[in-house]
C-alpha positions in Angstrom: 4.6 -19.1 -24.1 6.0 -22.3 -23.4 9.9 -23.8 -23.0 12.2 -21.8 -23.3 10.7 -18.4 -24.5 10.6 -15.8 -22.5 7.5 -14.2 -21.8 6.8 -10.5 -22.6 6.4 -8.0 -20.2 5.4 -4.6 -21.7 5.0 -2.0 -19.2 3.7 0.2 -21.2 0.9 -1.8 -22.0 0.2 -2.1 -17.9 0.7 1.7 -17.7 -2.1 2.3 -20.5 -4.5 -0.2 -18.7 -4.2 1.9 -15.6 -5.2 4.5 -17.6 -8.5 3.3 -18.7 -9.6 1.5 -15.4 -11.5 4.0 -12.4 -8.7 4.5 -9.8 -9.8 2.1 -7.3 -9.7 -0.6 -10.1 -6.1 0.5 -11.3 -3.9 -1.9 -9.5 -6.2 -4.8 -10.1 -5.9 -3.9 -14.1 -2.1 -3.9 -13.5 -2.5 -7.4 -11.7 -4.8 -8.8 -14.4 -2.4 -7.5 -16.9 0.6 -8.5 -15.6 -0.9 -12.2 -15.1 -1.8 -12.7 -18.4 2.0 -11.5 -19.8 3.6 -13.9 -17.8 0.7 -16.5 -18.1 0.3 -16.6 -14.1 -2.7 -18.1 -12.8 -3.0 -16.0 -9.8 -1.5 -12.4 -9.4 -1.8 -11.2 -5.5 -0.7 -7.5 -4.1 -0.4 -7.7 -0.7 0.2 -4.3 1.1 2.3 -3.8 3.9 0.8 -2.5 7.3 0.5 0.7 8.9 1.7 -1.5 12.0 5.1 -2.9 10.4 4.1 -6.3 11.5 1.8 -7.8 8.8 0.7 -7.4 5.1 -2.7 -6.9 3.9 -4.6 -8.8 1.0 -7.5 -6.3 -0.2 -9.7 -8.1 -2.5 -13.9 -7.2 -3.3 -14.2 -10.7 -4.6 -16.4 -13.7 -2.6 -16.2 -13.6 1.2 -12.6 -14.7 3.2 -12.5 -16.3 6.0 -11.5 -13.9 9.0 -11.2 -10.9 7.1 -12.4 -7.4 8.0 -15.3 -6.0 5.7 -16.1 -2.4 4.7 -19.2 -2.6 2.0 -17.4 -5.1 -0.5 -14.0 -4.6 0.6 -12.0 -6.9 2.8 -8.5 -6.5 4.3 -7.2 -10.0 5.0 -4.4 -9.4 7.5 -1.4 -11.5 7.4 1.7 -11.4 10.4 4.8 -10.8 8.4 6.6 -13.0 11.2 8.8 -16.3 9.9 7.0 -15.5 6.7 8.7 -15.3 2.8 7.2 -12.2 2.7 8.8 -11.1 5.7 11.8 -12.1 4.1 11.1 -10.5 0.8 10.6 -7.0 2.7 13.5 -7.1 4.5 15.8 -8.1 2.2 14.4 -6.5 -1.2 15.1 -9.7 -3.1 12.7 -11.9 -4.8 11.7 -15.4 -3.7 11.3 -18.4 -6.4 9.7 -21.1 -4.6 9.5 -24.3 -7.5 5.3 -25.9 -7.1 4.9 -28.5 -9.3 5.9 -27.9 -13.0 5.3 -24.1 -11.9 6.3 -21.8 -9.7 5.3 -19.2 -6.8 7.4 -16.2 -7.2 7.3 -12.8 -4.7 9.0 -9.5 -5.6 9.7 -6.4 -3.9 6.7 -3.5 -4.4 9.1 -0.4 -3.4 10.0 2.9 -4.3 12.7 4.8 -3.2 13.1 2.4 0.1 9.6 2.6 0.7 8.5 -1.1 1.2 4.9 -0.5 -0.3 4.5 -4.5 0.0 4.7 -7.3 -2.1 3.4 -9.2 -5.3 2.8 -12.9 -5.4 2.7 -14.5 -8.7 1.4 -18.2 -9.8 3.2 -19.0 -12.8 2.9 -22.1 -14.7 6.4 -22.8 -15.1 10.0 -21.6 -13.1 10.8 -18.0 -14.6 14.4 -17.3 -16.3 16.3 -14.8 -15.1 15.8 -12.1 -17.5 11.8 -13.0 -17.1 12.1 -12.3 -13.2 14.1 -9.2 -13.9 10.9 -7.5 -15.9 8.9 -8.6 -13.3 10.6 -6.5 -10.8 10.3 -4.1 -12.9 6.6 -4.4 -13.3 6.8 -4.5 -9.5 8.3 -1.2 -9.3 5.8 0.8 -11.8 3.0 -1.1 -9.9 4.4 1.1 -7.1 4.0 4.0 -8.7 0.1 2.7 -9.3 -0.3 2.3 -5.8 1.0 5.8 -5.1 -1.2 7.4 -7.5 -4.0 5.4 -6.9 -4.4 5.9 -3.2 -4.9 9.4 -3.4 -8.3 8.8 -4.9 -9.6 6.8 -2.2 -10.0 5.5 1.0 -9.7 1.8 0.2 -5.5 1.4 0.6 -5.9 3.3 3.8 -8.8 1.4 5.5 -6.7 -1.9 4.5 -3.7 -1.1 5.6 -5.6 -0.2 9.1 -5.7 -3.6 10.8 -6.3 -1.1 14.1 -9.0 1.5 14.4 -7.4 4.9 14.4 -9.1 7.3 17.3 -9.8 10.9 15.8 -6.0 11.8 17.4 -4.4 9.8 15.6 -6.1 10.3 12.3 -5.1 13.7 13.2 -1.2 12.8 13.9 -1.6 10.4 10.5 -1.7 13.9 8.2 1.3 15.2 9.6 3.4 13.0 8.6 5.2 12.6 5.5 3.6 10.3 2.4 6.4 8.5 2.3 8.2 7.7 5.4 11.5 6.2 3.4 13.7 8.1 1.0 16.5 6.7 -0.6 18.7 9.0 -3.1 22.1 9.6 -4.2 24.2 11.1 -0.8 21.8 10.1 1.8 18.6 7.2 2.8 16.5 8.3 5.1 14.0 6.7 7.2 10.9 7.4 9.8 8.9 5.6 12.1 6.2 6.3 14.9 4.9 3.9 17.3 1.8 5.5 18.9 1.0 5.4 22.4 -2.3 4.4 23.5 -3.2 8.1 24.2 -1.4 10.2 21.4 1.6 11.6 22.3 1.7 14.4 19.6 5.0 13.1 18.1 5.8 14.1 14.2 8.7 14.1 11.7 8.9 15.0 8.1 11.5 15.9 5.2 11.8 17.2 2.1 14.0 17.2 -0.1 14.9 19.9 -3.7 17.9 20.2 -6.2 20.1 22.0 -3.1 19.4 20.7 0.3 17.4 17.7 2.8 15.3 19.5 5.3 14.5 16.8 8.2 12.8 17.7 11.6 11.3 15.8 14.2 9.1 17.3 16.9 7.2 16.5 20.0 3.9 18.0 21.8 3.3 18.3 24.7 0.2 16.8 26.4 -2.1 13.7 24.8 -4.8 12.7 23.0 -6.4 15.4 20.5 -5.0 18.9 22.3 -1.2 17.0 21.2 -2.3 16.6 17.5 -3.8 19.9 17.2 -1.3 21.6 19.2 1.4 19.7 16.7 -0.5 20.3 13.9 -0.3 24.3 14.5 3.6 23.3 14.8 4.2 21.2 11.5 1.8 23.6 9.2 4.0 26.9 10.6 7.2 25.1 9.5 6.0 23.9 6.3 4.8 27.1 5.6 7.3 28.7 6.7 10.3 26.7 4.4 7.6 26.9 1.4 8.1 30.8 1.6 11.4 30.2 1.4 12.6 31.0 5.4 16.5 30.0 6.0 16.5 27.5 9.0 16.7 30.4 11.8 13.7 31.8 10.2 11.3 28.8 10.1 12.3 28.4 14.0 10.9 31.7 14.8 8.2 31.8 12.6 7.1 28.7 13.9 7.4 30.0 18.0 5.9 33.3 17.0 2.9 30.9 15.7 2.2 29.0 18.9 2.4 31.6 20.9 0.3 33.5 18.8 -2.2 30.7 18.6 -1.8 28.2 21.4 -3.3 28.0 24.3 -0.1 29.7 27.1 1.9 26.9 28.6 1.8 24.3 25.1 4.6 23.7 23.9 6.8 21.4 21.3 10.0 20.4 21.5 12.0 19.6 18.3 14.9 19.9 15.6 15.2 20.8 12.9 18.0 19.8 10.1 19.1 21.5 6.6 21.7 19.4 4.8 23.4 21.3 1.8 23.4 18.6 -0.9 26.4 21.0 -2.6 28.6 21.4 0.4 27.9 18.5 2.6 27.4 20.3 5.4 24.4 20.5 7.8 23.1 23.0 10.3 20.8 22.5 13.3 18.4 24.5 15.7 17.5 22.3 18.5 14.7 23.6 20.9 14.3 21.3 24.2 14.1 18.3 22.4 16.4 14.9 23.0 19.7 14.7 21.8 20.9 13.0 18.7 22.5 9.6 18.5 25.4 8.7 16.2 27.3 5.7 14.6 30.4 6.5 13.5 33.2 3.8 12.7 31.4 1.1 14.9 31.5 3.6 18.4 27.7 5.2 18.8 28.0 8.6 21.2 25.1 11.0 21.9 25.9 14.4 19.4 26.6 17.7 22.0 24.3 20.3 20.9 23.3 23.8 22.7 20.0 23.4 23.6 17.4 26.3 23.3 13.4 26.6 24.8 11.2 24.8 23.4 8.4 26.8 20.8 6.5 28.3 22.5 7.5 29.4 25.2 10.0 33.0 24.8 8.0 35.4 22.3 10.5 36.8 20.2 12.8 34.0 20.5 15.9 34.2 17.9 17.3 30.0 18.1 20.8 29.0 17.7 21.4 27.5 14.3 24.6 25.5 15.0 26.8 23.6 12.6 26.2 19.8 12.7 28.4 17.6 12.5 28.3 14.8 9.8 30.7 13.1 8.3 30.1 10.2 4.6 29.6 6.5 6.4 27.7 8.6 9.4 24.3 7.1 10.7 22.1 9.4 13.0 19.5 8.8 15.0 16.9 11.5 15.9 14.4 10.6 18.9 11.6 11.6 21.0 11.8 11.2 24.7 8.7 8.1 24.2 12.2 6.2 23.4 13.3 6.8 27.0 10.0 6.7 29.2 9.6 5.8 32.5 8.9 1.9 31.8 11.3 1.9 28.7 14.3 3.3 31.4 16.2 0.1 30.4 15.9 0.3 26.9 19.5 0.7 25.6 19.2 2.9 22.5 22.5 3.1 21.8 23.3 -0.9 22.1 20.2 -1.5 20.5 21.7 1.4 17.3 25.2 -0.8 17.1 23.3 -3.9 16.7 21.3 -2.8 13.8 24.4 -1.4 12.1 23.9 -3.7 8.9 20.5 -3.3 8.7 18.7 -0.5 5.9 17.7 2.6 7.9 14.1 1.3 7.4 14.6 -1.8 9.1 16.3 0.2 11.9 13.5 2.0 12.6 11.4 -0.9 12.6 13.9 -2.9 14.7 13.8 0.3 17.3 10.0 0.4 17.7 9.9 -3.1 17.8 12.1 -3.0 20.8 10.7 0.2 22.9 7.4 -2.0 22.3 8.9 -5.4 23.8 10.3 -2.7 26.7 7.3 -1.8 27.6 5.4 -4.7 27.1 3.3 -3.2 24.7 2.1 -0.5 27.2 3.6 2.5 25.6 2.7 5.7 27.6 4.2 8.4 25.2 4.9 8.4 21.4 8.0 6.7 20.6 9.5 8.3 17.0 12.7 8.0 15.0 14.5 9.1 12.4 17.5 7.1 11.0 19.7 9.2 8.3 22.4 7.6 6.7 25.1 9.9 5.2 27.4 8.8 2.3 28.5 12.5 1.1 29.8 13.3 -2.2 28.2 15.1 -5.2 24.7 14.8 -5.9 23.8 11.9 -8.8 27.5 11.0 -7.5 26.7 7.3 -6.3 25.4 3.9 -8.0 22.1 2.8 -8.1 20.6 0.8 -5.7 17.5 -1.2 -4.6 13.8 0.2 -6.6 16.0 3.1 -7.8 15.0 5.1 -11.1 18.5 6.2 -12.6 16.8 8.5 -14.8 15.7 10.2 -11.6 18.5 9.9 -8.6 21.9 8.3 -9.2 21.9 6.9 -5.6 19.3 4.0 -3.8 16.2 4.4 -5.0 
């Protein structure tokens, strides 16, 4: 379609071709698909990184230049710095750059704040406004292809690898959460972990249901494989543990009882653990040896007080203190493992470096944070170096507008 028609995106029709194409083939349908709607003549996914620096452009067609191989696969790897794609990630917007009598147009591949990457499209003429809108829609359910897809094969994972992972941190990898961003109504949430050279054993997760927002973050003791084993045993007793429905107290005992049941004597793992009730607003933590809490509150960040228990592992029979947090709507928190206060990151200011990312989307935060324990350390990080970012905006649940990626049929708040 030419002039001033609009071309036809039906989503429907991408969703079906899915469908009918083997999963490793399913995002290239969508591409394919999606070029041919809006008469593109080039359609690109480009993935981000498991690094946070760069995007990834996975393709099985002729040989590129400087990309890795695995059988037909290649992973070109692109740095994301002082790029539009860097842009586009950051800011969630889409890029129209006019080429000619065409145009090169990049959208936002995200759901629920996670930044899965970006799509690059070659169309033959500038796009209207309601035409870019159904891209981004298209965008957003090639997310959800991506997502699905994935879990039937290696091929996402070994691109978005531009650094071998030793068997430790394959091991860490599992542990943590599919998603590491999560965007909905009363809270966003985000994760990162910047590995040491020897594995530190650093996790976090979430999870979230109808009533509350479970968050904990946790660190090993040790290195290498011992760490990830030893903080394997420790995530798999508390997801077991809240999946039999335990309260909070519960899951902290259950989860001592089973490293000291099963650990060698002297491992350990420091950590906390968070329930938030959706319904009441109110939140409750145990906190076993680990580092204290950061907060942002009206411009001033302070360290949150909090009783400190042992770590697991270390009293049989312990009972921890759950203790009322406090959080207050327009709250940001920061949860941290010691790697963010090392030896040779002592002069890393955390809480200067938290106040100067006060604008930013937690998942830039937690990007900006590891960026900056990295530049600390020169890139010589000795121990893990993990964050959680939590912003609280209270009310109801489904109380708050729609934002970036969101499905309103799904969350009322950012996607």
């Amino acid at each position: 379609m030419h002039g001033s028609e609009d071309f036809v995106i039906d989503v429907g029709d991408l969703l079906q071709k899915v469908e009918a194409a083997p999963p490793i083939e399913a995002v290239e349908a969508v591409a394919e698909a999606l070029g041919s709607m809006v008469e593109a003549r080039a359609v690109t996914l480009l993935i981000a990184d498991f690094s946070g620096r760069a995007v990834v452009r996975l393709t099985s067609a002729a040989s590129v230049e400087g990309a890795r191989g695995h059988g037909v696969e290649q992973a070109e790897t692109i740095p994301l710095t002082g790029t539009v794609y860097e842009r586009v990630l950051r800011t969630q917007e889409a890029d129209v750059r006019a080429v000619g009598d065409g145009a090169v147009v990049v959208v936002p591949v995200t759901d629920r704040g996670d930044a899965i990457g970006v799509i690059e499209l070659d169309l033959v003429r500038r796009p209207s406004a309601r035409e870019l809108a159904d891209v981004r829609t298209a965008a957003h359910a090639l997310a959800y292809v991506v997502i699905a897809a994935r879990r039937h094969t290696d091929v996402f994972e070994w691109g978005q690898r531009s650094t071998e992972f030793a068997l430790a941190a394959e091991i860490q990898r599992r542990l943590l959460p599919a998603t590491y961003t999560c965007e909905a109504g009363q809270f966003t949430l985000a994760g990162w972990l910047e590995p040491a050279s020897t594995v530190g054993g650093d996790t976090f997760d979430y999870t979230l249901d109808r009533d509350c927002l479970q968050v904990s973050i946790t660190d090993a003791v040790g290195h290498q494989v011992a760490a990830a084993l030893l903080a394997t045993l420790l995530v798999g007793a508390l997801r077991n543990g809240r999946r039999r429905g335990m309260d909070l107290a519960e899951q902290a005992t259950y989860a001592n009882d089973a490293l000291l049941e099963n650990a060698d004597p002297g491992q350990f793992v420091t950590g906390q653990l968070v329930r938030i009730d959706l319904q009441t607003g109110t939140a409750l933590v145990v906190n076993a040896g680990h580092v204290l809490p950061m907060r942002l509150r009206d411009g001033k960040v302070e360290e949150i007080a909090l009783r400190v228990d042992p770590p697991f592992g270390v009293v049989p029979g312990k009972s921890f203190d759950v203790q009322t947090f406090p959080l207050e709507p327009g709250d940001r928190i920061i949860f941290l493992t010691d790697g963010m206060q090392e030896r040779n990151a002592v002069n890393l200011d955390v809480a200067q470096a938290l106040a100067d990312t006060a604008d930013l989307h937690p998942r830039e935060v937690v990007h900006a944070l590891g960026r900056a324990v990295l530049d600390e350390t020169g890139g010589d990080l000795r121990d893990d170096a993990t964050m959680v970012c939590l912003d609280w905006y209270g009310g109801p649940p489904r109380a708050r507008a729609t934002q970036e990626g969101a499905d309103p049929a799904i969350t009322s708040g950012p996607a």
